[in-house]
C-alpha positions as CSV (number, residue, x, y, z in Angstrom):
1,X,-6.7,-8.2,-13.6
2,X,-6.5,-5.2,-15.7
3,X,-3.9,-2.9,-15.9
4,X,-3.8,0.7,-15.2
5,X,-1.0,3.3,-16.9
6,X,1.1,5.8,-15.4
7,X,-1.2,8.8,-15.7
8,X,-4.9,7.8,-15.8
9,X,-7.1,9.7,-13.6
10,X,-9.4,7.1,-10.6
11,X,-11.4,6.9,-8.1
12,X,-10.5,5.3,-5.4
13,X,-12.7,3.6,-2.4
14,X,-9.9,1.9,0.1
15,X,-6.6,2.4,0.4
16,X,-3.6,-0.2,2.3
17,X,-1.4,1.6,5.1
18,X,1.7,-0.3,6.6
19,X,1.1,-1.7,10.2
20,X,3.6,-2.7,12.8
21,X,2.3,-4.9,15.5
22,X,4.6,-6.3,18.3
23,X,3.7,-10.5,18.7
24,X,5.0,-10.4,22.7
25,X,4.6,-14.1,22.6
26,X,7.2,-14.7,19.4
27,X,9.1,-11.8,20.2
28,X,9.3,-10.0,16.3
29,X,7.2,-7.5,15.1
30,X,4.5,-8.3,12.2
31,X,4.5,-5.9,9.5
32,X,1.1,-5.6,7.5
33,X,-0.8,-3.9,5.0
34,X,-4.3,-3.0,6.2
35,X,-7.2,-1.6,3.8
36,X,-9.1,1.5,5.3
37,X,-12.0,3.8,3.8
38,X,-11.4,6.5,2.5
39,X,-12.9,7.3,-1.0
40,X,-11.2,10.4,-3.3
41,X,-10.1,11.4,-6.9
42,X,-6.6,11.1,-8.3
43,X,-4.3,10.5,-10.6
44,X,-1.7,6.9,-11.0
45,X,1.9,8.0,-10.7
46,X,3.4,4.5,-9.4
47,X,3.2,0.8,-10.0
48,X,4.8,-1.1,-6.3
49,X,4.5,-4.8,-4.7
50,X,5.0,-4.0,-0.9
51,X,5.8,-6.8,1.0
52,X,4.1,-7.9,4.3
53,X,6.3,-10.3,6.7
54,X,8.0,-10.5,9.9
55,X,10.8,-7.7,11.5
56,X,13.1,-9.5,13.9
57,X,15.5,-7.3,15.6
58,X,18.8,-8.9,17.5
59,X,21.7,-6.8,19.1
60,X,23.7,-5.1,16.3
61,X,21.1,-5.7,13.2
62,X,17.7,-6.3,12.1
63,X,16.0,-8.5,9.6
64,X,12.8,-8.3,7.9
65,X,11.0,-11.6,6.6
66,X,9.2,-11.0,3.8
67,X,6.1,-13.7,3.8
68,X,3.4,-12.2,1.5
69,X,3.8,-9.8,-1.6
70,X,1.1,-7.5,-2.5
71,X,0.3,-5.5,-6.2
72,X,-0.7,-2.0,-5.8
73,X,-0.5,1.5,-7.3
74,X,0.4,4.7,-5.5
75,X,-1.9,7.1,-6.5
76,X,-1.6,11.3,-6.0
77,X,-4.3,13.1,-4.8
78,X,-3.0,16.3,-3.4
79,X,0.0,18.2,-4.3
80,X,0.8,18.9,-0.3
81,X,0.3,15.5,1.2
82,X,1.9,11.6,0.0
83,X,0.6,10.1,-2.2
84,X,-1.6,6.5,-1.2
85,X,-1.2,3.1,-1.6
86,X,-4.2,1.6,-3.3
87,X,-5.1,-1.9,-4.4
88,X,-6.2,-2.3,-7.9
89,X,-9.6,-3.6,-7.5
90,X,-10.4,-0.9,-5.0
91,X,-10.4,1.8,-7.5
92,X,-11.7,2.4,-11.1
93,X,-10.7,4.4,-14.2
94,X,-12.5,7.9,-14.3
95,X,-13.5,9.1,-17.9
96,X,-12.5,12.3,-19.6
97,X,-14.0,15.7,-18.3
């Protein structure tokens, strides 16, 4: 898998968002990353492994599980909104303009 550096300018295709979904039967809530279209231009300004795994809540605490880890970059593409999460074969290196 190739590595991309702080700075380099992509073009991304999919991007992961966190999910929370409630398993009534178990009783905890599953948290996981889920890939959604969305194709734009930006620029690399984070390297992160976000976890995926269970969130079991008792009286007084929580507790999160972790069960699967997951490389991606955070990539900017807007100064006004947060950057994305984006998997690294879901985007590409742009060239120089």
């Amino acid at each position: 898998m190739k590595k991309h550096a702080l700075g380099d300018k992509v073009r991304v295709r999919r991007i992961i968002e966190p999910s929370k979904l409630w398993d009534h039967r178990a009783g905890h809530k599953k948290r996981k990353w889920v890939s959604k279209e969305r194709e734009l231009d930006g620029v690399i300004i984070g390297h992160r492994h976000v976890q995926e795994g269970i969130v079991e809540h008792w009286p007084g605490h929580i507790a999160f599980n972790p069960k699967k880890y997951i490389e991606c970059y955070l990539v900017a593409y807007d100064l006004h909104r947060k950057p994305v999460h984006v998997l690294p074969e879901d985007m590409e290196v742009l060239g120089d303009e």
